[in-house]
C-alpha positions in Angstrom: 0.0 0.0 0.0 2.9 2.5 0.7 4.7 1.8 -2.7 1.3 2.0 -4.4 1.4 6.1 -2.3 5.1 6.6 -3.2 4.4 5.8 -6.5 1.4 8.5 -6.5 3.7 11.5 -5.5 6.5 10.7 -7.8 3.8 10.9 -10.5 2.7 14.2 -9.5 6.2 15.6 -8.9 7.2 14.7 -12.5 4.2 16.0 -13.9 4.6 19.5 -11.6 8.5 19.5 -13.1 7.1 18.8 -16.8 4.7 21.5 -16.8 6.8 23.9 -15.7 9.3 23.4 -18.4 6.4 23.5 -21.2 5.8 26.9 -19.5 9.0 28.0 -19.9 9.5 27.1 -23.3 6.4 28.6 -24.0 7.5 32.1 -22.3 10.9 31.5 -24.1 9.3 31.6 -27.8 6.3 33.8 -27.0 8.1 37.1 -28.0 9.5 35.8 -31.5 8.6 36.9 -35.1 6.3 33.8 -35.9 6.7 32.4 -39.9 4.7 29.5 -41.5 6.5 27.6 -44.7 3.6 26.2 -46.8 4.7 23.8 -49.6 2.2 22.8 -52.3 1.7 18.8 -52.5 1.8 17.4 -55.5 -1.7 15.3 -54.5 -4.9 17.5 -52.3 -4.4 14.8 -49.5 -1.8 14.2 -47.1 2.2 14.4 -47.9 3.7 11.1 -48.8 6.8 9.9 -47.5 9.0 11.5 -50.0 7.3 14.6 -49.1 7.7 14.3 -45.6 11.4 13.6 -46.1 11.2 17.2 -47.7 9.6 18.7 -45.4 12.3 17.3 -42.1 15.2 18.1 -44.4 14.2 21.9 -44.5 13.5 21.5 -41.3 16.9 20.5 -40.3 18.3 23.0 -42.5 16.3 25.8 -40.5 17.8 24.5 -37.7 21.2 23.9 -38.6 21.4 27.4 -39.8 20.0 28.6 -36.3 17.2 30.7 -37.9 14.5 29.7 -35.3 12.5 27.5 -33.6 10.6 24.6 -35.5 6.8 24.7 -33.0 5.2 23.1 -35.4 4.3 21.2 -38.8 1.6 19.1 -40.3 -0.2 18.5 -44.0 -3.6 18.1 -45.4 -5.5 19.4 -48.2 -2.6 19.4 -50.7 -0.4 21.7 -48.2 2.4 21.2 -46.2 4.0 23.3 -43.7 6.3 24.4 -40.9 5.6 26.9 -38.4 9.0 29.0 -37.1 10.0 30.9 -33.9 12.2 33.3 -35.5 15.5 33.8 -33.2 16.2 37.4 -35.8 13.2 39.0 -36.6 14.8 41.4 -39.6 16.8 38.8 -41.5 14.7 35.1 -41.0 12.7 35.9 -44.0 15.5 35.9 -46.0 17.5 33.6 -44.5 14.2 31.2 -44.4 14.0 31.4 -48.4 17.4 30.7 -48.7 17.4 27.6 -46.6 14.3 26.9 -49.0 16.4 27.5 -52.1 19.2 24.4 -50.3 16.7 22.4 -50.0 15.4 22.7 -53.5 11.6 23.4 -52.5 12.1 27.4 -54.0 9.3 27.2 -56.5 6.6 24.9 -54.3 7.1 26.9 -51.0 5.4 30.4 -49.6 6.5 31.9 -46.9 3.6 33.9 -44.6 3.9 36.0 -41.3 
């Protein structure tokens, strides 16, 4: 019965500890210059795999060249896209469509925000 009680508060100590660092990441990327990256599909449905793949190597390219924050992603309806927490508000833009040029998705991708 003990263990069963132990067991209980080291659930809700983890969760306390977990929230709070959501909260600070959240306060953390709150005052950035938020972009979205939508790339056309070559279907109207979901990305494929080979899209996907696309779509984590610009990824990895945003983050390699320390432009931002990747918060989020996802397809559907013939779309693609990426959501960025700009680190530098002036040049991301720019440096966003150039990591868009390496990765070769310059005339499918938009850039919003």
């Amino acid at each position: 019965m003990l263990w069963i009680v132990v067991l209980l508060v080291g659930m809700v100590a983890f969760s306390t500890y977990v929230h709070g660092a959501a909260n600070r990441a959240r306060a953390e990327l709150a005052g950035r210059r938020r972009l979205r990256v939508t790339i056309t599909l070559a279907g109207t449905g979901m990305a494929t795999r080979a899209e996907m793949r696309e779509r984590f190597a610009l990824e990895e390219e945003i983050t390699r060249r320390r432009i931002g924050a990747v918060t989020d992603g996802g397809s559907g309806e013939g779309v693609m896209w990426i959501e960025i927490a700009a680190g530098d508000g002036e040049g991301a833009e720019a440096q966003t469509r150039e990591a868009i040029d390496a990765a070769g998705l310059a005339g499918r991708a938009e850039i919003t925000g």
